[in-house]
C-alpha positions in Angstrom: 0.0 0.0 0.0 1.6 3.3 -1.1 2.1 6.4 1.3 1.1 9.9 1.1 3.4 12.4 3.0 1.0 14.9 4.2 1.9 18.4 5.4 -0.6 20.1 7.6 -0.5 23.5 7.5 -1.2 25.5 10.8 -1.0 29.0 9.9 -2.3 31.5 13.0 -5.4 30.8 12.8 -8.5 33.7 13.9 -11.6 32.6 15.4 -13.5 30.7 11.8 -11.0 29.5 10.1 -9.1 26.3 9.2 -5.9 24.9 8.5 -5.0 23.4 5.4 -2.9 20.1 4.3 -1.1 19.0 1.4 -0.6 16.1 0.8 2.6 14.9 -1.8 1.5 12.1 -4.2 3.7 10.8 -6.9 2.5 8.6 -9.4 6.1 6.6 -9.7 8.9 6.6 -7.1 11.0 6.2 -9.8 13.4 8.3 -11.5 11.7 8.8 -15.7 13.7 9.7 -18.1 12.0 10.6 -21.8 15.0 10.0 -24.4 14.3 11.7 -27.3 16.6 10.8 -30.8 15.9 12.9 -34.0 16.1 10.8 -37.1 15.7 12.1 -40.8 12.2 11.3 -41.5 10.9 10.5 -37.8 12.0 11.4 -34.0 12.3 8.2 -31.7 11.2 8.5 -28.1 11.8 6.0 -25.2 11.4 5.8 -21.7 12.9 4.1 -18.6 13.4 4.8 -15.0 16.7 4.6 -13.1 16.6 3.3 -9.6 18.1 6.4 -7.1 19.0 4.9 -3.8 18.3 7.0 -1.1 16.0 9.5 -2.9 12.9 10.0 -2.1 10.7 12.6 -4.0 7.7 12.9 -1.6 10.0 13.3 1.2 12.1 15.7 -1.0 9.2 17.6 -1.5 7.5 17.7 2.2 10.7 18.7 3.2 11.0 21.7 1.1 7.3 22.6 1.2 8.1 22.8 5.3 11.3 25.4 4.4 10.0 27.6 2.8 6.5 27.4 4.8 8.6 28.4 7.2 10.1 31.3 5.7 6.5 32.8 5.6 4.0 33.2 8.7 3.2 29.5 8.4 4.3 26.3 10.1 4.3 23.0 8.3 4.1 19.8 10.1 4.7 16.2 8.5 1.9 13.6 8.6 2.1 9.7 6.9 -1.5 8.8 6.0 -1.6 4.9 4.6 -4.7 5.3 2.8 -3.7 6.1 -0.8 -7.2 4.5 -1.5 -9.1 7.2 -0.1 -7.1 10.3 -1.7 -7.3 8.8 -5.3 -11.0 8.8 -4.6 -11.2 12.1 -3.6 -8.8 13.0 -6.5 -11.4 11.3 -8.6 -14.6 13.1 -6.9 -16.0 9.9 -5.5 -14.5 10.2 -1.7 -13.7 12.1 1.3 -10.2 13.4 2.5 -8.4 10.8 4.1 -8.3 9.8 7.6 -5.7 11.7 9.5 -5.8 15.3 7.5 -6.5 17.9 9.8 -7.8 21.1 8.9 -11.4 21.1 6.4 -9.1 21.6 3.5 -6.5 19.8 1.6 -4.2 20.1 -1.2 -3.3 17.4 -3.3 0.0 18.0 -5.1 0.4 14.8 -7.7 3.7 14.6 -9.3 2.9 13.3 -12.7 6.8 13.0 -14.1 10.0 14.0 -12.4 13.0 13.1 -14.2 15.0 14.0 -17.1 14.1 14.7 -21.0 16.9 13.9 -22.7 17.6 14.6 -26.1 20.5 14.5 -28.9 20.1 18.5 -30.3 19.2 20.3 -27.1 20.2 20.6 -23.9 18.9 17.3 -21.3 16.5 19.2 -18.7 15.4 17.8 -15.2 11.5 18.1 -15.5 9.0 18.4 -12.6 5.6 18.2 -13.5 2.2 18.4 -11.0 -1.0 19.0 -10.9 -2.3 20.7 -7.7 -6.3 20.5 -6.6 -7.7 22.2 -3.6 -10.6 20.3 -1.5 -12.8 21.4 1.2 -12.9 18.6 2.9 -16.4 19.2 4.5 -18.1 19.1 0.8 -15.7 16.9 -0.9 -15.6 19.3 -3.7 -12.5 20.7 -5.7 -11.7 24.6 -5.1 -9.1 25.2 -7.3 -6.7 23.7 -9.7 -3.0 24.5 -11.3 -1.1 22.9 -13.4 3.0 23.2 -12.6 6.1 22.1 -15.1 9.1 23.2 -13.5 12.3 22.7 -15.7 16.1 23.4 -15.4 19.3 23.1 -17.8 21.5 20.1 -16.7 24.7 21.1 -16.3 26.1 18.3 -18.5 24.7 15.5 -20.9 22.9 13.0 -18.6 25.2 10.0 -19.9 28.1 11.7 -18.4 26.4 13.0 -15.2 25.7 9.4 -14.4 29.2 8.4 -15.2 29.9 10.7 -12.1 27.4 8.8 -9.8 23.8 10.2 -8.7 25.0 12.7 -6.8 24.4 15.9 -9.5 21.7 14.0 -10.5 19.9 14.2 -6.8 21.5 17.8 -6.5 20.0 19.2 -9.6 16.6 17.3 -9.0 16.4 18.7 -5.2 17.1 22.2 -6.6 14.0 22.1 -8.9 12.1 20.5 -6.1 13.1 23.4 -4.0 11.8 26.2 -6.9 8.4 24.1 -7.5 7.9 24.4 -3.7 8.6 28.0 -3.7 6.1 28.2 -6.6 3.2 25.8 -4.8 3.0 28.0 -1.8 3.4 31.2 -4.0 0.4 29.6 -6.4 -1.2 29.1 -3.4 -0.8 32.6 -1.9 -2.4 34.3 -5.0 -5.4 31.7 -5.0 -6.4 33.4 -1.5 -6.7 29.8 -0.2 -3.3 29.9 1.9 -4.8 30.0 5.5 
């Protein structure tokens, strides 16, 4: 049974309101990388994953969102919830928040790639892409949605960056984890939904 890291947002809260979670969901644990070869009459695409030990993404993430959460007026505090069950149903519109989310509102932040795109003309680029849904917990109803690709220039073609180990590979993948989170809770900010 997968794991959603959850991280509950207690922001100061005045007499009424709530505190909001959000909870990290990948789709693959895995490493993706899109290889893309240009030929002469057609372009060639393949995918893999490459096993990163020690790497975590929904940790990464949750980590980061708690940083810069607390750079702000906010506090973010980790929570495991078990039941990936229950947030894929909600995700869908057929369930209710999952048991252990505190607050009547929750943010679902579901990686959908994160990886490298790799290709023989261009530069590689790590890749972060999500899809972020706000729920009121109480109704079971979405609030709001974004869409988020984050992307940066590897410093080096990835062949030879793994020649070197994982170690600029997890560096430049935790730096664009870092600007996504930045961006979440700044996407956030502007929705009016951050308290």
């Amino acid at each position: 049974m997968n794991k959603i890291l959850l991280a509950a947002c207690f922001a100061p809260l005045v007499a009424g309101e709530t505190g909001l979670a959000v909870a990290v969901w990948p789709l693959s644990e895995q490493f993706q990388i899109t290889e893309m070869k240009y030929r002469v009459m057609y372009n060639s695409m393949n995918r893999k994953t490459l096993p990163m030990d020690g790497y975590d993404i929904r940790s990464s993430m949750a980590d980061e969102l708690v940083a810069v959460a607390a750079k702000g007026s906010s506090s973010w505090n980790p929570v495991t919830v078990t039941d990936s069950a229950a947030l894929e149903a909600l995700w869908k519109g057929k369930g209710s928040c999952p048991a252990g989310v505190t607050g009547n509102r929750l943010v679902v932040s579901r990686i959908d790639f994160h990886g490298a795109f790799v290709t023989t003309l261009r530069k590689d680029k790590f890749v972060l892409a999500q899809e972020l849904r706000l729920f009121d917990c109480k109704s079971r109803k979405r609030v709001w949605k974004k869409r988020l690709v984050e992307m940066s220039d590897l410093p080096d073609k990835f062949e030879r960056l793994q020649g070197e180990g994982q170690r600029p590979i997890k560096e430049g993948m935790n730096a664009l984890v870092e600007r996504s989170a930045a961006v979440l809770v700044a996407e956030l900010a502007k929705s009016g939904h951050a308290r």
